[in-house]
Phi, psi and omega in degrees: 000122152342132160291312175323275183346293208281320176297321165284347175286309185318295173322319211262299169340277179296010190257021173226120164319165158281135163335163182276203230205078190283335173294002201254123173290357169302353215236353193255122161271356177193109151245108206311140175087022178220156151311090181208192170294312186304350172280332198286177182286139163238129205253106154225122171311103166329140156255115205225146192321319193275331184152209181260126182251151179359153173289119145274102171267126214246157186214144166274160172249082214293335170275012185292133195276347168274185155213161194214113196234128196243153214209061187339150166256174162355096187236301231270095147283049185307180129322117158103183183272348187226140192270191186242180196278021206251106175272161178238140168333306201269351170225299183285306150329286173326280180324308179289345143281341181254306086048291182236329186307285176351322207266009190292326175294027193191351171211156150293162185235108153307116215218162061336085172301146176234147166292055215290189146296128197258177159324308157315315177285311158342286159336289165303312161287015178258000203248021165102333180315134183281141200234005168332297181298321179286003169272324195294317199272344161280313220277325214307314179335302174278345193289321193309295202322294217310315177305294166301358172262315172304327185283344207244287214275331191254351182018035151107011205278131152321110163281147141268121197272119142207155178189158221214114146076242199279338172296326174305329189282324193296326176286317162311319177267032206260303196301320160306292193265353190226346191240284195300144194087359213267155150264035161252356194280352160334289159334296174314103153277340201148117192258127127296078202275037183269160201111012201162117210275107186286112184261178203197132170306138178300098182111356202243156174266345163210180185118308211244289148315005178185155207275295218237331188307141167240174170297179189250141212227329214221155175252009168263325208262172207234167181060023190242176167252039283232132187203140156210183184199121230270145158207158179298141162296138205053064146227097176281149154278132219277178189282134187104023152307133167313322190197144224056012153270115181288135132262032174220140191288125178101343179241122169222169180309155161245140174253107174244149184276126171301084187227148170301324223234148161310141194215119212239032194084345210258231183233135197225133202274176196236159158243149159197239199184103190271134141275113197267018159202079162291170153223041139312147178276156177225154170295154191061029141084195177303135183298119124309054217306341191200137193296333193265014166138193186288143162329150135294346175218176177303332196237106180233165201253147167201135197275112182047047159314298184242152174229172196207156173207161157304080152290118165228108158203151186050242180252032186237170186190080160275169082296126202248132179233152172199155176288134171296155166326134192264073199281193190281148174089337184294127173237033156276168157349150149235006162219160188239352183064236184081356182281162143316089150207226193203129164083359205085336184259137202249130192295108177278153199082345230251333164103223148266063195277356196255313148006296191332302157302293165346308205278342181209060185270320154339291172313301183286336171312281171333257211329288174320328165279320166313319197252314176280352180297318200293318156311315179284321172307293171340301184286326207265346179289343205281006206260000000 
């Protein structure tokens, strides 16, 4: 071998870090049975037509028959294109409390800090710049976590996949390269994707992001995907949308309505689960969630806020959202915000992407306890 030869292999060798070390839990943001975030109580006020209604407090459940190994989005403004394994209260932590802690009362919970992409790459990548190598070094990342929870942490146990917006994409390639064909796609109770577009042949439920996972169809069937990307009604995404837009012929996002329930095309309302003093700019300026004033707390839950539907048609693939009917005396919100931006300016394509999870996070909790029950029943007739 060449020194050139032996110098560009050497080079190519190193041009993905080694992963960090998923056996050291210094590596984790969530693991069952310690003190982290996904352990604390999350406190939320009903948001209720009448006003701020009772505290609801979710507790974890150690005895939960599934597991939900989860992947964060776009967080982190460290320096550089990959952030560092140090989560901060204020970014990776925060998300991960508005996001995910909650499902621990219905699944175990599994969290990986990764060297993700931070914002800056983002950023760059949105203006065309190539961000590859620093994508290879977040996926190398979750794939190491993925490994080691199979390898340590699942003895056979029904999983759940969720992540949101770049945690979708590191899980679309999760899904691809280490789970279908797998005797881990066994297993896959259900990937939860939003944030990103999981494509699909037009008309068809598989074939175009994956070989054999298809989208879910059904809110009882398993070993399926579920994926949207939230937008206001009449604001569809135009063509060269980041997301619910195709740009290869023949493929649109695939949309599934995030519901406990059948969704039966028309529009269906969601529950879901608010930080209600965010201080994010929202368009039309700070929410007003309730005429009677401020939360009582950071957080609230609220029932049939909002309603939703599915768009599919040509290259678009969406959930189209709008606020439900107001009757008299109703003294909630009629927006709920979630677009993207900076500066005053909200990101065009990009919809209510900080939302997606937020607007029916109840609802997928509920899915997620439903599923893994309907698994255990299952396993325990098989016994």
């Amino acid at each position: 071998m060449s020194l050139a030869l032996a110098a560009a292999v050497l080079a190519a060798a190193q041009a993905v870090p080694v992963p960090p070390d998923y056996r050291d839990p210094a590596n984790w943001l969530c693991l069952p049975g310690r003190e982290d975030v996904c352990a604390w109580p999350v406190t939320a006020h009903e948001l209720r037509p009448s006003g701020w209604g009772n505290p609801v407090t979710t507790l974890p459940d150690p005895r939960a028959p599934v597991d939900c190994f989860y992947v964060y989005p776009t967080v982190s403004r460290d320096s550089g294109m990959n952030s560092d394994m140090t989560p901060s209260r204020s970014e990776e932590i925060l998300f991960a409390q508005q996001q995910f802690a909650r499902f621990a009362s219905v699944c175990r919970p599994f969290a990986p800090v990764y060297r993700q992409m931070t914002v800056t790459a983002i950023a760059l990548a949105a203006t065309g710049a190539d961000m590859t190598p620093y994508g290879a070094i977040a996926y190398g990342d979750v794939r190491a976590a993925f490994r080691e929870y199979l390898k340590t942490h699942n003895k056979g146990r029904p999983f759940v996949l969720i992540g949101h917006s770049q945690g979708s994409i590191m899980l679309e390639q999760l899904i691809r390269e280490e789970i279908e064909g797998s005797d881990a796609q066994d297993l896959l109770l259900r990937a939860i994707l939003p944030g990103w577009n999981i494509m699909v042949p037009e008309g068809e439920v598989v074939g175009g992001s994956f070989t054999s996972v298809p989208g879910c169809t059904s809110a009882a069937q398993t070993g399926c995907v579920m994926s949207w990307s939230t937008f206001g009604a009449g604001d569809a995404p135009g063509a060269g949308a980041l997301f619910g837009y195709s740009q290869v012929t023949g493929l649109r996002p695939l949309c599934t309505v995030p519901a406990d329930r059948p969704a039966d095309g028309g529009w269906t309302s969601l529950d879901g689960f608010w930080f209600a003093r965010s201080r994010y700019p929202v368009k039309g300026g700070p929410i007003r969630w309730s005429a009677e004033g401020p939360p009582p707390g950071p957080f609230a839950t609220s029932d049939d806020l909002v309603e939703a539907r599915c768009i599919s048609a040509g290259r678009r693939g969406y959930l189209e959202v709008r606020a439900t009917a107001r009757g008299a005396g109703d003294s909630r919100t009629d927006r709920i915000g979630g677009e993207p931006g900076m500066g005053g300016f909200f990101f065009p394509g990009w919809g209510k992407h900080l939302a997606d999870i937020a607007i029916a996070q109840d609802e997928l909790i509920r899915l997620v306890d439903r599923l893994g029950r309907q698994q255990q029943a299952s396993a325990a007739g098989r016994r």
